[in-house]
N, C-alpha and C positions, 0 to 999 in steps of 0.2 A: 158559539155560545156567547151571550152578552154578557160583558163586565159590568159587574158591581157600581152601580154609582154611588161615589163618596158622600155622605150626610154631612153636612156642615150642624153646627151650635155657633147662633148669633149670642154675642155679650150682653149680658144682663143691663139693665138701667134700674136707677136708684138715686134718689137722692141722698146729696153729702153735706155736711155743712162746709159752708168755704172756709173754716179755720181749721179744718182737716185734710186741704188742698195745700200743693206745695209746688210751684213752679219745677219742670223736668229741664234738665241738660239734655236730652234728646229731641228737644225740637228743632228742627231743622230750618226754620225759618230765621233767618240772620239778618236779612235786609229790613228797614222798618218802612215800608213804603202802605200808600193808598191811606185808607183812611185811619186817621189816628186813634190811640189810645182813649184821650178825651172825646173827641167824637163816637167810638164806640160807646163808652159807658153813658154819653149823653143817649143814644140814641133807643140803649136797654133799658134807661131809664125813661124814658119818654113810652117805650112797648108793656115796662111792666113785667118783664121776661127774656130767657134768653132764646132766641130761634134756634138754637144746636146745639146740644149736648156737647160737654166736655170729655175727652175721652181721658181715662184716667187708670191705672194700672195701682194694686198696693204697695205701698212700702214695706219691704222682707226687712228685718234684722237679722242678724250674722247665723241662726238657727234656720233662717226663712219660712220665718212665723209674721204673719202680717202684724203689723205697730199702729194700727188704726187712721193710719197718715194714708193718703194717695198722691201720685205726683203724676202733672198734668203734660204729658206730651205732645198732645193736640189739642190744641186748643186756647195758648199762652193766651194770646191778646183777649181774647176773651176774658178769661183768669184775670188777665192786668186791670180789664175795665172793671169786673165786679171790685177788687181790690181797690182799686181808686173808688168805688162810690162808696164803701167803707168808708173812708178816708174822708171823704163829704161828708161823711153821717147820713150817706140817703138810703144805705143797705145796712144789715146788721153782721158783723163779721159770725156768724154762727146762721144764716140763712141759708136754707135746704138749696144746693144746685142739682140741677140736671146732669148726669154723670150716664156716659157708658162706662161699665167697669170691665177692665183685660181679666182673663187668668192670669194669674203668674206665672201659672205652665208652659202659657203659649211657647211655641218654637219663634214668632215675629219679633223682632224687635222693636223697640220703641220709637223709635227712628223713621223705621218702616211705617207706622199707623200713622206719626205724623206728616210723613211724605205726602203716601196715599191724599190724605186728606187737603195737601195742599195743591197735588198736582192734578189728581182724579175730579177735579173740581173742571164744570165747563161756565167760562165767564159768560153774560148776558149780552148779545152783538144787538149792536146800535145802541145802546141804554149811554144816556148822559150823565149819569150819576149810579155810580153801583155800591150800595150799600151792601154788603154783605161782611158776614161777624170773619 
């Protein structure tokens, strides 16, 4: 008899305004290397858009009732460059982002989504210049 194959539910996408974004302690990413902060937001500002969705999980308050807040575990640099073009005045701090949103139910950690995303990545061989967010 053949088993059951499991169903997976991929994460909703929506967008959020970025002052409803809040930088995660779960990103895993600690090193600051390749291309910078400022070169990223230059270069989303140059595109008009961002190539990747932010992934982003709700804020529970102490009931674990969502607060309207999302905090962003993958996807910081990204996060940092929209926040600096704020800062420019070239975005508006209340601008619609591209967001995956977690359940909160999830058994994953946050940690975990950010890994994934940093490790499950395959770099571009031979490329002199690798932009990517």
């Amino acid at each position: 008899m053949a088993s059951a194959v499991q169903k997976i539910t991929l994460s909703s996408s929506r967008d959020i305004p970025l002052n409803k974004l809040i930088l995660s302690q779960s990103n895993v990413r600690r090193v600051k290397a390749g291309v910078s902060i400022e070169d990223l937001a230059a270069d989303i500002a140059r595109r008009g858009c961002l190539l990747q969705s932010l992934n982003v999980r709700p804020v529970l308050d102490e009931e674990g009732v969502e607060t309207g807040m999302f905090e962003v575990p993958a996807g910081g640099r990204r996060f940092q460059a929209l926040q600096l073009l704020v800062k420019q005045k070239r975005l508006t701090k209340t601008a619609p982002v591209p967001c995956v949103v977690r359940d909160p139910s999830t058994k994953i950690l946050a940690e975990d989504d950010s890994l994934a995303e940093n490790v499950q990545r395959v770099p571009l061989l031979g490329s002199v210049l690798e932009l990517s967010c």
